[in-house]
KOLPAKE-436887 format. One line per field, with one value per residue (C-alpha): x, y, z. Coordinates in Angstrom, 3 decimals. Example, Ala and Ser with C-alpha at 12.3 -4.5 7.8 and 13.67 -1.06 7.14 Angstrom:
// residues 2
x <- 12.300 / 13.670
y <- -4.500 / -1.060
z <- 7.800 / 7.140
***
This chain:
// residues 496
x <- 210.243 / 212.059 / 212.615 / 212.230 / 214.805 / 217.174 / 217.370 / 218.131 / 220.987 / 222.450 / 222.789 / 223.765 / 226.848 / 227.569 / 227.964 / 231.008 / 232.843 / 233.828 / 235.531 / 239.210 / 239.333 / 236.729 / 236.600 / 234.324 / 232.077 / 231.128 / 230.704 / 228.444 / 226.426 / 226.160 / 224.744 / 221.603 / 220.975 / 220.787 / 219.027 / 216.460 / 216.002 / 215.349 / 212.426 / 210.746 / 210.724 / 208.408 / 210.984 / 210.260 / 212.519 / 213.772 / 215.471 / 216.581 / 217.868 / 219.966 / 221.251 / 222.952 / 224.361 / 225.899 / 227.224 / 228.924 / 230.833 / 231.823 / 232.981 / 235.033 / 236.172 / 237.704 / 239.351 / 237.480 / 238.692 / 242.177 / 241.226 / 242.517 / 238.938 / 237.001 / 233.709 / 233.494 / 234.134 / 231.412 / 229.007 / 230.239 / 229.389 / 226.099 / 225.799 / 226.110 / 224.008 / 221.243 / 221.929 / 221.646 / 218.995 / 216.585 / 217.718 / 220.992 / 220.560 / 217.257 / 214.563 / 213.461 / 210.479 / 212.156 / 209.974 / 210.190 / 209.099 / 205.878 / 202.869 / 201.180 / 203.428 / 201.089 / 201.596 / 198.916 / 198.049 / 196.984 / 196.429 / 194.413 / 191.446 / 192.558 / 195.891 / 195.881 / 196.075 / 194.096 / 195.960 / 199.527 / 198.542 / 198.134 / 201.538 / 203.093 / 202.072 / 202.763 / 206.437 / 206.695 / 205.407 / 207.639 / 211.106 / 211.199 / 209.354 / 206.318 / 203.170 / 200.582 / 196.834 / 194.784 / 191.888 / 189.662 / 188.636 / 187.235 / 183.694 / 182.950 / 183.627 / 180.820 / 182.395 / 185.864 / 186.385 / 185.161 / 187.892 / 190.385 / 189.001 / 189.481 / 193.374 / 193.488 / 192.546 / 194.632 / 197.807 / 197.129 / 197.008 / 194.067 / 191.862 / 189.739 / 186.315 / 182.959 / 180.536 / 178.100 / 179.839 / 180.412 / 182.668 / 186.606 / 187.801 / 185.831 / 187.493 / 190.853 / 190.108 / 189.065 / 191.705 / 194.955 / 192.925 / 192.657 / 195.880 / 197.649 / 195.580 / 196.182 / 199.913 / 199.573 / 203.300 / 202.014 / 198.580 / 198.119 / 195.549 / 193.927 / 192.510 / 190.055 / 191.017 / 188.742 / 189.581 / 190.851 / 192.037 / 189.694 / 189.725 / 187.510 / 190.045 / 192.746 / 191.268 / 190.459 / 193.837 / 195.415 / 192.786 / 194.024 / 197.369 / 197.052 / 194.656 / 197.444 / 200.876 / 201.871 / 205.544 / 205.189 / 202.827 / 202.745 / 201.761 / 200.365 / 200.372 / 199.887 / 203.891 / 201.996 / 200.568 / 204.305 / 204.409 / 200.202 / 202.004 / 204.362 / 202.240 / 200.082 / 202.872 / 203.937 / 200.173 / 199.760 / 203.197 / 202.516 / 199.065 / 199.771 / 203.376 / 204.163 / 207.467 / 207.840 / 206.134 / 204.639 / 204.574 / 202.349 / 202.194 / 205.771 / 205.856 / 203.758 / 205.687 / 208.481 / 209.350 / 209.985 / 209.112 / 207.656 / 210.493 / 213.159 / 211.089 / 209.955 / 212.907 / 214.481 / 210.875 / 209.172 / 212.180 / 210.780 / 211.726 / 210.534 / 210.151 / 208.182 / 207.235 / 204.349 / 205.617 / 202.894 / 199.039 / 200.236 / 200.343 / 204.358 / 204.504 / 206.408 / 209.633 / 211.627 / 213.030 / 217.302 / 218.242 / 221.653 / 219.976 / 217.554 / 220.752 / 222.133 / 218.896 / 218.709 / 222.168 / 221.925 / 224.584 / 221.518 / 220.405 / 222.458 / 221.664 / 217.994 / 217.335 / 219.650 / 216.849 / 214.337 / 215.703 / 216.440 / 212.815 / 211.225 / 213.169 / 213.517 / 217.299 / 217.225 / 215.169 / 217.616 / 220.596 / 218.557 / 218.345 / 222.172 / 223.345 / 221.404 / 222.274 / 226.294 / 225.186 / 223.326 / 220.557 / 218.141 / 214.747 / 211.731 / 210.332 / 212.834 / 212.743 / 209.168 / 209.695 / 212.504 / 209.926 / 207.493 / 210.490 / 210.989 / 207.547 / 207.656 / 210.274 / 208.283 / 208.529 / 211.616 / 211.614 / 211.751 / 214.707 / 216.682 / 216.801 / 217.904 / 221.275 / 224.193 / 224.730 / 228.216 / 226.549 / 223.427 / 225.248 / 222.489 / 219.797 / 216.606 / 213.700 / 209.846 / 207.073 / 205.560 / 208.392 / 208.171 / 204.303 / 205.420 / 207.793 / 205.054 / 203.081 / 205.943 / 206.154 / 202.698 / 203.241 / 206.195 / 204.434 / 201.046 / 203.296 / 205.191 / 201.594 / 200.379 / 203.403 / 203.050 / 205.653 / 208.156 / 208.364 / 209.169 / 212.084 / 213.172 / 212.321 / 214.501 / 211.417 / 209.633 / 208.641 / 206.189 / 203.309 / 204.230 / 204.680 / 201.051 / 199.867 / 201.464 / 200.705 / 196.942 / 196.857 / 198.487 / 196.630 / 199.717 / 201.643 / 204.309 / 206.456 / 206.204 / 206.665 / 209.839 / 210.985 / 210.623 / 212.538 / 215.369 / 215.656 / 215.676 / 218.544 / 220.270 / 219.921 / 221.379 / 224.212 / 224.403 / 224.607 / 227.423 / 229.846 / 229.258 / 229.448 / 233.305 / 233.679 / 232.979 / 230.869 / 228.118 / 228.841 / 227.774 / 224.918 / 225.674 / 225.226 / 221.374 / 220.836 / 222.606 / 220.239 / 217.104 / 217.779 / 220.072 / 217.473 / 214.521 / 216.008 / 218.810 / 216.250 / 213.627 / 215.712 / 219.293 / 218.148 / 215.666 / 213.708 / 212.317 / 214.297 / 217.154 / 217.369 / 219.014 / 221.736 / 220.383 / 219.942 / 223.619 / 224.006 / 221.918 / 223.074 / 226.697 / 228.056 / 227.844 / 225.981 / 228.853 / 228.215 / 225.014 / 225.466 / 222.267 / 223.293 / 222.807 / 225.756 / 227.898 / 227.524 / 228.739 / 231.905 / 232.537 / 232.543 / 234.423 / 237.286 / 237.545 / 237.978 / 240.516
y <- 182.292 / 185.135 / 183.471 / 187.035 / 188.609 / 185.871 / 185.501 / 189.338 / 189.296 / 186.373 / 187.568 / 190.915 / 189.305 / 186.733 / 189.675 / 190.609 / 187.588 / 187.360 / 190.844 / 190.576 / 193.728 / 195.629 / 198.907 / 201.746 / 202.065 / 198.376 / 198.073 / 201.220 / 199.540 / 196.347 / 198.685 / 200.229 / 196.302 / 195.495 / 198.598 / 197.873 / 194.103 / 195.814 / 197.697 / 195.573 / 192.814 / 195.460 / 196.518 / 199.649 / 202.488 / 203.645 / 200.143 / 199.953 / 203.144 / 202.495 / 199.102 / 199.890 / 202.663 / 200.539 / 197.938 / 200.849 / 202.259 / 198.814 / 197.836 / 200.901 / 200.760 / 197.326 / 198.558 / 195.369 / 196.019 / 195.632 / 192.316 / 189.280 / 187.794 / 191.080 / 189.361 / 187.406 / 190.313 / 191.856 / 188.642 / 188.449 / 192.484 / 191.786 / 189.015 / 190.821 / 193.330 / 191.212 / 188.992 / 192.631 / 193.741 / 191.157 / 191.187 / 189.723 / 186.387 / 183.816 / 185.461 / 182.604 / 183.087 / 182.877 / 182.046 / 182.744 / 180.320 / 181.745 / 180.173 / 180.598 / 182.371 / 184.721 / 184.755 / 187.021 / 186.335 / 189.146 / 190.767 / 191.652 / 189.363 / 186.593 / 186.924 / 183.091 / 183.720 / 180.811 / 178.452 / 180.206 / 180.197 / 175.780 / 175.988 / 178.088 / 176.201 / 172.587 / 174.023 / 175.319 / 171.585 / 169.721 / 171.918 / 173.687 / 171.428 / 173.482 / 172.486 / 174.936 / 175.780 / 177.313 / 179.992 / 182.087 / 185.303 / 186.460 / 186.438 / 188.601 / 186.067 / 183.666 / 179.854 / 181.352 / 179.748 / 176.528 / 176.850 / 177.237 / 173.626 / 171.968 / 173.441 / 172.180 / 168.839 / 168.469 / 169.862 / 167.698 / 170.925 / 171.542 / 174.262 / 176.134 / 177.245 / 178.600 / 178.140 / 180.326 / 183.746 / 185.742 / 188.379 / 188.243 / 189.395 / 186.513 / 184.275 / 185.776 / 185.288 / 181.614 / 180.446 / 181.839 / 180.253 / 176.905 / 177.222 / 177.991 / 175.288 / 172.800 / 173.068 / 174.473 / 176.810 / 178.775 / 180.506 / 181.004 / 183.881 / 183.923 / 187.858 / 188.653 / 190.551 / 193.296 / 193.401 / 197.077 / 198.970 / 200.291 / 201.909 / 199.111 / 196.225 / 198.320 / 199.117 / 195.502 / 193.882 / 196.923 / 195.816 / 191.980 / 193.295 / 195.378 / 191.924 / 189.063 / 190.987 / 189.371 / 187.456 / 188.048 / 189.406 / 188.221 / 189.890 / 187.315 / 188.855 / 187.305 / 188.279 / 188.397 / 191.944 / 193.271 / 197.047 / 196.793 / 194.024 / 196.472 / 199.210 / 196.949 / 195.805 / 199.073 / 200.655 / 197.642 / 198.576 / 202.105 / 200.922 / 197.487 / 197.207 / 194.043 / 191.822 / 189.886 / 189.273 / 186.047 / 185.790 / 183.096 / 182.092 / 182.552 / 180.042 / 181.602 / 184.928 / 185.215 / 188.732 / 189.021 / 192.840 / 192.362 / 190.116 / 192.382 / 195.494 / 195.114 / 194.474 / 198.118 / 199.980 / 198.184 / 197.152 / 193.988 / 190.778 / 188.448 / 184.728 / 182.220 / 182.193 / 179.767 / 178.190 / 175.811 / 174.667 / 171.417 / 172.227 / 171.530 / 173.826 / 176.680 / 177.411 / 179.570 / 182.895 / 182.747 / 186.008 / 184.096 / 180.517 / 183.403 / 185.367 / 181.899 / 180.801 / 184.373 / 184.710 / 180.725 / 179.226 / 177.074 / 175.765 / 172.636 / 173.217 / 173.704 / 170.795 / 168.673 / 169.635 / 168.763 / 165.381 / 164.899 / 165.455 / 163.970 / 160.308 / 157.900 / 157.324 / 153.950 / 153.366 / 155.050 / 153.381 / 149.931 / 151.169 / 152.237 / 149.038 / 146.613 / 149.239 / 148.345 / 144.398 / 145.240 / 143.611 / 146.901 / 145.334 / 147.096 / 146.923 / 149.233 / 151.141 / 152.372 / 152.895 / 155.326 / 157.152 / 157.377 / 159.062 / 161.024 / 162.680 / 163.933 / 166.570 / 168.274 / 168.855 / 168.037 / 172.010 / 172.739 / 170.542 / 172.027 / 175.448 / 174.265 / 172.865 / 175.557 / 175.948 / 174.360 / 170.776 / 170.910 / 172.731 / 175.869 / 173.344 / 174.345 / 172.220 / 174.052 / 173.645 / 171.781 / 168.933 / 168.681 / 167.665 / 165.416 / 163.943 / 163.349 / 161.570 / 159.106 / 158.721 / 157.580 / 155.744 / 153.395 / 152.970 / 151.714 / 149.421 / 148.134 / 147.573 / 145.260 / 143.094 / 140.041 / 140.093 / 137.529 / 139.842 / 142.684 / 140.834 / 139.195 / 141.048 / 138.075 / 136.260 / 138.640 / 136.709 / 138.074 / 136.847 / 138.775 / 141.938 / 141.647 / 140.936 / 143.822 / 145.870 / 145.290 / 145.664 / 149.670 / 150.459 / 151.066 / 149.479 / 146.522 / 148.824 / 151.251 / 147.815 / 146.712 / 150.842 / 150.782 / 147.496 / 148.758 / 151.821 / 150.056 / 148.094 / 150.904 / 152.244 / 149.230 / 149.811 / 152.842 / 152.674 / 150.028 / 152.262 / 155.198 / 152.577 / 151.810 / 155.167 / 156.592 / 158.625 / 158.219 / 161.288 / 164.041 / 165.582 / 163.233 / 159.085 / 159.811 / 161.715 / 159.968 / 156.497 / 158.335 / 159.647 / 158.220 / 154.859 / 156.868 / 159.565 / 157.682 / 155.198 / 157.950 / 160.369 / 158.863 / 156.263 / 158.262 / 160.255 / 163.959 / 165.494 / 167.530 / 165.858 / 162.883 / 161.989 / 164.352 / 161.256 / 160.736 / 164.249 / 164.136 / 160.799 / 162.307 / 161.749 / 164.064 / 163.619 / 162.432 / 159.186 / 158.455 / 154.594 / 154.503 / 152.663 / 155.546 / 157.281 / 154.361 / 153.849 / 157.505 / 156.660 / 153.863 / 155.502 / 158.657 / 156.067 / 154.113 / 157.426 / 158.469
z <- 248.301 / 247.340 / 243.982 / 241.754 / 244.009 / 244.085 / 239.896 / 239.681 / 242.894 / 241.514 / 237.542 / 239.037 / 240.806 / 238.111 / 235.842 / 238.108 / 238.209 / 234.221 / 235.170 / 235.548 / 237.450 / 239.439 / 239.171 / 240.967 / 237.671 / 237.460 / 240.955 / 240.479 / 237.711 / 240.007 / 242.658 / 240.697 / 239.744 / 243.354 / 243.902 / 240.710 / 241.958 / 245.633 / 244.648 / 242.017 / 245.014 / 246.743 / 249.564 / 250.949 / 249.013 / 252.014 / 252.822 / 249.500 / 249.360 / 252.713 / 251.655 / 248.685 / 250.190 / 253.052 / 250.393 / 248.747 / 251.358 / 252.448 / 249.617 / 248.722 / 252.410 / 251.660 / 248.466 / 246.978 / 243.392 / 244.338 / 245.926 / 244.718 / 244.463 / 244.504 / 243.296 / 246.322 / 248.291 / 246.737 / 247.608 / 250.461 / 251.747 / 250.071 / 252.374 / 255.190 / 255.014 / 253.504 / 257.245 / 259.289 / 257.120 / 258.245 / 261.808 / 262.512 / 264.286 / 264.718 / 267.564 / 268.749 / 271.654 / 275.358 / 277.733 / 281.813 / 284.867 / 285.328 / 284.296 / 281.843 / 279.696 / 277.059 / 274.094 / 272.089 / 268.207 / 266.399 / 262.618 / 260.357 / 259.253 / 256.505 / 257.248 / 258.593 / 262.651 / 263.502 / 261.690 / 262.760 / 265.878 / 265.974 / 263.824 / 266.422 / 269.506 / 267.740 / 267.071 / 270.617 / 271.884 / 269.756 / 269.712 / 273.067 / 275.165 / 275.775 / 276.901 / 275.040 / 275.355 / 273.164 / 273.388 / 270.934 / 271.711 / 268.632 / 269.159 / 266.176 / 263.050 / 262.494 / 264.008 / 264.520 / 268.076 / 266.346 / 263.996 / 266.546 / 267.985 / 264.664 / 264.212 / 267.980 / 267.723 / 263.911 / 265.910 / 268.761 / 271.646 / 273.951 / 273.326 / 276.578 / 275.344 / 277.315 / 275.379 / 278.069 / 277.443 / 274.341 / 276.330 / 275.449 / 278.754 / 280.384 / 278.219 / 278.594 / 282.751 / 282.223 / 280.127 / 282.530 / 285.517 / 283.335 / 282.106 / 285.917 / 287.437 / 285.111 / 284.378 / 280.816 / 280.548 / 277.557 / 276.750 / 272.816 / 272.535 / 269.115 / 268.865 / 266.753 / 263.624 / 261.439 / 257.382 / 258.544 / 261.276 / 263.644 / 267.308 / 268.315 / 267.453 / 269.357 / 272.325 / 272.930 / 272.033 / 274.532 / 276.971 / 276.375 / 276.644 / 279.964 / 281.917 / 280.566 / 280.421 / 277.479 / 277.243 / 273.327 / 270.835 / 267.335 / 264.628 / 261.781 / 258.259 / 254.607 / 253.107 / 249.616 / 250.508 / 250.396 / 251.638 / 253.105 / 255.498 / 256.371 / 257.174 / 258.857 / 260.930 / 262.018 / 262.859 / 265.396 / 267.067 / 267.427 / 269.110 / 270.925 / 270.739 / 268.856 / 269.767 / 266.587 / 262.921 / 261.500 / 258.044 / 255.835 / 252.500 / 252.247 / 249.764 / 247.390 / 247.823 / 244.919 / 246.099 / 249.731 / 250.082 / 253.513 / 254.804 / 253.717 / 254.987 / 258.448 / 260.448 / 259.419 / 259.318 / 262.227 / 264.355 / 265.390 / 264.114 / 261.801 / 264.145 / 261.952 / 258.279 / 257.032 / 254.521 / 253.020 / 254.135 / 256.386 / 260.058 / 260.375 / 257.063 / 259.529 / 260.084 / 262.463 / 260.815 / 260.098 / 258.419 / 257.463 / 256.088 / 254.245 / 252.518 / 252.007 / 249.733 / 248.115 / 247.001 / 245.888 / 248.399 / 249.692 / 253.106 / 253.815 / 257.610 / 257.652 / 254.959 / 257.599 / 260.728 / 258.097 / 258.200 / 261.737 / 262.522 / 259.930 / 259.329 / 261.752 / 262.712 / 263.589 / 260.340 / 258.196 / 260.070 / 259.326 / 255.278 / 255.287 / 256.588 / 253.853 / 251.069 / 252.480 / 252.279 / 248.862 / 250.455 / 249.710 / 248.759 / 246.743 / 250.363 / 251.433 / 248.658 / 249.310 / 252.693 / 251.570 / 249.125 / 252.053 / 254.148 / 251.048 / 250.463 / 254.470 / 253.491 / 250.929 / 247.211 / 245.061 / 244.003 / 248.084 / 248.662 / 245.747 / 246.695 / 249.850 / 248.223 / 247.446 / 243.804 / 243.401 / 244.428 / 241.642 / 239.281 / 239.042 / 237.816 / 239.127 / 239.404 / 238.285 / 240.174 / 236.879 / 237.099 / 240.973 / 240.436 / 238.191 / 240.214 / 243.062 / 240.646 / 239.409 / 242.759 / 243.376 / 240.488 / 241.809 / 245.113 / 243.319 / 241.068 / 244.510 / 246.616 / 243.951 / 244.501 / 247.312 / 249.913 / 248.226 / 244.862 / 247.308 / 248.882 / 246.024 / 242.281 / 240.432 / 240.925 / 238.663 / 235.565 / 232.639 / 233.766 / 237.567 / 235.392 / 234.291 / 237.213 / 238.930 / 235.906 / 236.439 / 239.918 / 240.204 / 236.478 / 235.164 / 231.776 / 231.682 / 230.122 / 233.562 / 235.746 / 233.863 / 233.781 / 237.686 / 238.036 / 235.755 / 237.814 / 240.800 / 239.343 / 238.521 / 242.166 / 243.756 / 241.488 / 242.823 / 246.069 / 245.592 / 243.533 / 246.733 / 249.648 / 247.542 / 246.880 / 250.490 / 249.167 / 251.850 / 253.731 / 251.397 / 253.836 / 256.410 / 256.649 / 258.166 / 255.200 / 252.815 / 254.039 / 253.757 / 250.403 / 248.027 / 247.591 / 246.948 / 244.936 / 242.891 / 241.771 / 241.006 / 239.018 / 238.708 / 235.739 / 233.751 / 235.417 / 233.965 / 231.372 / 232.329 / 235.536 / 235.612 / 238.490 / 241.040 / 243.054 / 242.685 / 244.216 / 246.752 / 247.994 / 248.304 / 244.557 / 241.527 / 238.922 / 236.693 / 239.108 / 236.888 / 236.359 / 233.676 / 230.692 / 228.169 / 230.477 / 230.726 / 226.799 / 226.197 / 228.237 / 226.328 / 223.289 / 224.765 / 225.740 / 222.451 / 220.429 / 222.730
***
C-alpha cells in the first residue's frame, strides 16, 4: 500500500539531504514535489492543497534551514502532519455494558461488507474479548445471507438467520432478542448495499439506525476507487451518519487517495483496512505506523504484534534454546518455515522494516512468489525424509539424496543446495548466539525467524538478496557466513 506515494515522498526528501544548507527555494521546490506526489496518489486537491501549506509554515516557523540537521526537520514536519492528516491516534471501537452492542455494516455493493464484516467480528473476538453475532439483512442480493453463513462458519462466529421472513426489520428484531437472550455483547449488522445511491437504501439503513441505536456504523469501501470512495463516504454521513471507514483491498492500492482523503473531508476515521483475501488479512488503522511505512522508517511495532499472535512462544522459546545448543534439526527447521509463511509474504514483512536495517532493498512481488515456492520446495524435499534424516542430516548419504530427490520431484542438486544452506544457517545462528546478536526484533522474534529465513536467503537465495536472513535474525547482512562471502574476505585480507 501506498507504494506510488511513498517512492515520490521519499526521493523528494532524499533530494534534501545532499544539501549542505536549506534554503526557502529548495524547500519550496521540495514542497510542489510533495504537492505533485499528493495529487497523482488521488488525494483530494483540497487536502493537498492544505498540507503543504501547513508543512510550509511549520517549517519556516522552525527556521529549519538554519537547523543543524534541517533535512530531518523537514521529515520530521512531514511526519506530522501526514500522522494528523489521517487522524491523529488509532480509533479503535469502544464498546459500553449494554447488550448487544450494534454495530451496523454498510456501503456500497462490491465493496467487500460481507467479508469485512466476519474480519471485523473475528478481530473483535480475538483482541478485545468480544463475543460477536452475526446477521444479514440484505434481502435484495440473490444468496447474500447465505454468504454471510459461509464467512460465519470460516471465521468461527455464529450467524442468526430466519429463513421464514424476507423483511429486514424482522430480522433486525430477531437478532437483538437472540443476541440479549443469549449473551452475544456485539450484533454485526450486514446492510444491504445498491451499486449506487438511492433513497431506498437510505431510508432503510436510517430506519435500521433509528430501531437498533447503533454503538458504531461502518462504512466498508474498496480504497482502489480513490476520490468515488470518498464521495461515497461522505454522501452516507450526510444521510446515516457514519462513525468510522473500512477500507479493503488496501493491498492492492499503491496510491492511498482514499486513506489520505477521508479523515480531513469526511471527519470520521479510518478503523480497519483489509489488507489481503484471508479472513485475519485486517488490520486496525495507526495514522503514525502508516507515516512510518510511507516515509520508509518501517513498522517494527506492528510486524512485532504480527508475531506475537501468530508464533507460538513456548515454541519459539523451544527453537531458541536448541539453536543456543546447536542442536537445530531439519525438523525444526520446517517448523520455523511453517511459522514463517503465517506472517505473510517476504515483500509484506520488508516494508515493515525501517530503511537503515535493509539498507533500501526492496523485495518485488515477482521475487516474493518466488520465495514461496522455494519454500514449498524445501518443505517437499524435508517430508520425503524419514524421521532419523530429519534429526540427524550427517546420515545423508548419496543414495538418501536420491531417494529424497524422488520423493519431493525435485533434483539432487536442489537436495544437496538445501542441506548446504541449512549448514550455513546453523553456522549462523552460532556466530549471533556469540555475538549477542539475538535481540534485534526481540528473542521471540529472533527464534521464529532467523532459522527459516537465514537458511532460505542468507546462503543463496534470489539474486540481490542474500543475508536478509542475517538481518532479520538481528545481524546485518555483512554477517553472511556463505562461502562465496567468506572467500571475498579472504582475499580482501591477503591484499591488505
Amino acid at each position: 500500500m501506498f507504494e506510488s506515494l511513498s517512492d515520490k515522498l521519499k526521493k523528494t526528501l532524499n533530494d534534501l539531504r545532499g544539501r549542505g544548507r536549506l534554503t526557502p527555494e529548495h524547500v519550496d521546490a521540495a514542497l510542489r514535489e510533495i504537492r505533485m506526489a499528493l495529487l497523482e496518489a488521488d488525494v483530494n486537491y483540497k487536502v493537498a492543497k492544505d498540507f503543504v501549506e501547513s508543512v510550509r509554515s511549520k517549517a519556516e516557523g522552525q527556521e529549519v534551514w538554519q537547523g543543524l540537521n534541517p533535512h530531518e526537520q523537514v521529515v520530521k514536519i512531514v511526519y506530522d502532519e501526514l500522522v494528523n492528516l489521517m487522524g491523529g491516534t488509532s480509533s479503535r471501537l469502544v464498546f459500553t455494558r449494554q447488550i448487544p452492542n450494534v454495530v451496523m455494516i454498510v456501503g456500497l455493493q462490491g465493496s467487500g461488507k460481507t467479508t469485512s464484516t466476519g474480519k471485523i467480528s473475528r478481530w473483535l473476538r480475538d483482541n478485545q474479548e468480544r463475543k460477536p453475532l452475526l446477521v444479514s439483512v440484505d434481502v435484495y442480493r440473490p444468496a447474500a445471507r447465505e454468504q454471510l453463513r459461509v464467512v460465519g462458519g470460516a471465521v468461527g462466529i455464529p450467524v442468526f438467520q430466519d429463513k421464514d421472513t424476507n423483511d429486514p426489520m424482522t430480522l433486525v428484531r430477531g437478532a437483538m432478542k437472540h443476541a440479549e437472550e443469549m449473551g452475544f455483547d456485539t450484533l454485526m449488522i450486514d446492510t444491504a448495499g445498491r451499486l449506487h445511491i438511492d433513497d431506498e437504501l437510505m431510508a432503510e439503513l436510517e430506519q435500521i439506525k433509528t430501531e437498533t441505536k447503533p454503538l458504531e456504523v461502518l462504512f466498508v469501501a474498496d480504497a482502489m476507487t480513490g476520490q468515488d470512495a470518498v464521495n461515497s463516504a461522505q454522501t452516507f454521513h450526510e444521510r446515516v451518519g457514519i462513525t468510522g471507514v473500512v477500507l479493503t483491498k488496501m493491498d492492492g492500492d499503491a496510491r492511498g487517495g482514499a486513506a489520505l482523503s477521508i479523515r480531513q473531508v469526511i471527519g470520521q476515521p479510518v478503523k480497519f483496512v483489509g489488507v489481503g483475501e484471508k479472513y485475519d488479512a485486517i488490520e486496525p488503522f495507526y495514522p503514525d505506523r502508516i507515516a512510518q511505512r510511507i516515509l520508509g522508517m518501517g513498522d517494527v511495532l506492528t510486524l512485532i504484534e504480527e508475531v506475537q499472535g501468530k508464533i507460538s512462544e513456548d515454541e519459539a522459546k523451544a527453537q531458541l534454546e536448541k539453536m543456543t545448543r546447536n542442536q537445530f534439526t531439519l525438523e525444526d527447521f520446517r517448523s520455523q518455515l511453517g511459522q514463517f509463511k503465517k506472517l505473510g509474504s517476504m515483500s509484506k514483512l520488508m516494508k515493515m522494516l525501517p530503511e537503515q536495517l535493509t539498507g533500501g532493498l526492496a523485495i518485488s512481488e515477482e521475487q516474493s512468489a518466488e520465495v514461496d515456492q522455494q519454500m514449498k520446495k524445501t518443505e517437499a524435499i524435508i517430508d520425503s525424509m524419514t524421521r532419523q534424516e530429519r534429526n540427524d542430516h550427517r546420515v545423508i548419504d548419496a543414495s538418501r539424496k536420491t531417494r529424497i530427490a524422488g520423493g519431493s520431484g525435485t533434483t539432487i542438486g536442489e537436495v544437496n543446495q538445501l542441506l548446504r544452506q541449512y549448514e550455513q544457517m546453523r553456522k549462523m545462528m552460532t556466530q549471533l548466539n556469540k555475538g549477542g546478536l539475538f535481540g534485534g526484533l526481540g528473542r521471540k522474534m529472533a527464534g521464529g525467524l532467523a532459522g527459516g529465513l537465514g537458511g532460505m536467503l542468507g546462503g543463496g537465495g534470489l539474486p540481490g538478496m542474500g543475508g536478509i536472513g542475517g538481518l532479520l535474525g538481528g545481524g546485518t547482512s555483512d554477517d553472511d557466513p556463505s562461502p562465496k562471502r567468506a572467500r571475498k574476505k579472504k582475499r580482501h585480507k591477503k591484499r591488505k
